[in-house]
C-alpha positions in Angstrom: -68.8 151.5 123.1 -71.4 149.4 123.4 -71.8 146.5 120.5 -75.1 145.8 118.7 -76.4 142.4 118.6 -78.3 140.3 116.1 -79.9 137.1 115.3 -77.5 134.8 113.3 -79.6 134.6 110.4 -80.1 138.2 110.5 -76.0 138.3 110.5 -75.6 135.6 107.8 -78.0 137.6 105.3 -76.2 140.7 105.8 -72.9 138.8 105.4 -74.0 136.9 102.3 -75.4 140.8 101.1 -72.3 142.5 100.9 -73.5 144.9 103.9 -71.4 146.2 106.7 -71.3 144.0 109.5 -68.9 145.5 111.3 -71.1 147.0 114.1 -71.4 143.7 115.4 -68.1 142.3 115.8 -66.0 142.5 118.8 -62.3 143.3 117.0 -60.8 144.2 120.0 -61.4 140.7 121.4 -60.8 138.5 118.5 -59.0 135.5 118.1 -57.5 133.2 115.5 -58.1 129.7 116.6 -54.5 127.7 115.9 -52.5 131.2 115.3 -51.6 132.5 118.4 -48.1 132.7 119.1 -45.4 131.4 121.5 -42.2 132.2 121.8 -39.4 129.5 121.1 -35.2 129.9 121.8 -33.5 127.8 119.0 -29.6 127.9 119.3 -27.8 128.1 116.1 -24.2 127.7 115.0 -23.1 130.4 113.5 -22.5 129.6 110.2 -26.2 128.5 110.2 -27.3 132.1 110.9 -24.6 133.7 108.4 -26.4 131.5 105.8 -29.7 132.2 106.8 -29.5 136.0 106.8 -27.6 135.8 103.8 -30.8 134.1 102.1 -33.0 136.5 104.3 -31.4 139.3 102.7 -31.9 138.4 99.3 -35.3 137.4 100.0 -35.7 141.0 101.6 -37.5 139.5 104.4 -35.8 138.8 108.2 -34.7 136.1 109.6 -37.2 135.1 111.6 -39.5 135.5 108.6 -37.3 132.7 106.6 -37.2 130.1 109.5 -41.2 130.5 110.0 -41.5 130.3 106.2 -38.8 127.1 105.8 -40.1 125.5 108.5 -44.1 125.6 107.7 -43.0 124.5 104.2 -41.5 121.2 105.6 -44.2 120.8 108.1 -46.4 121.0 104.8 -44.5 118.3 103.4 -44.7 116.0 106.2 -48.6 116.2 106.8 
């Protein structure tokens, strides 16, 4: 499918509008600047991990969702 293009201030107006702009953006190829991903190995001891899914599970979230979480919050902290 070919995309449509359009000056930015054209873009901008229809943005600032409320109109669909969706003709014009390239989904398929979009990126979030500072979010992409990379995979890590982190070894554990085990009582670590019985705690954490422990917590996880009362959370109802997974594990790996409760180490992101805990460690953005301290990153928070420290910045």
């Amino acid at each position: 499918m070919k995309k449509k293009f359009t000056k930015t201030e054209e873009f901008d107006k229809m943005f600032d509008e409320g109109k669909d702009i969706s003709e014009f953006l390239d989904v398929e190829n979009a990126k979030r600047p500072a979010r992409e991903q990379k995979r890590v190995n982190v070894d554990f001891p085990i009582w670590m991990i019985q705690s954490l899914d422990r917590e996880a599970k009362r959370l109802g979230v997974t594990r790996q969702s409760i180490i992101k979480i805990w460690i953005a919050e301290r990153l928070k902290e420290i910045a």
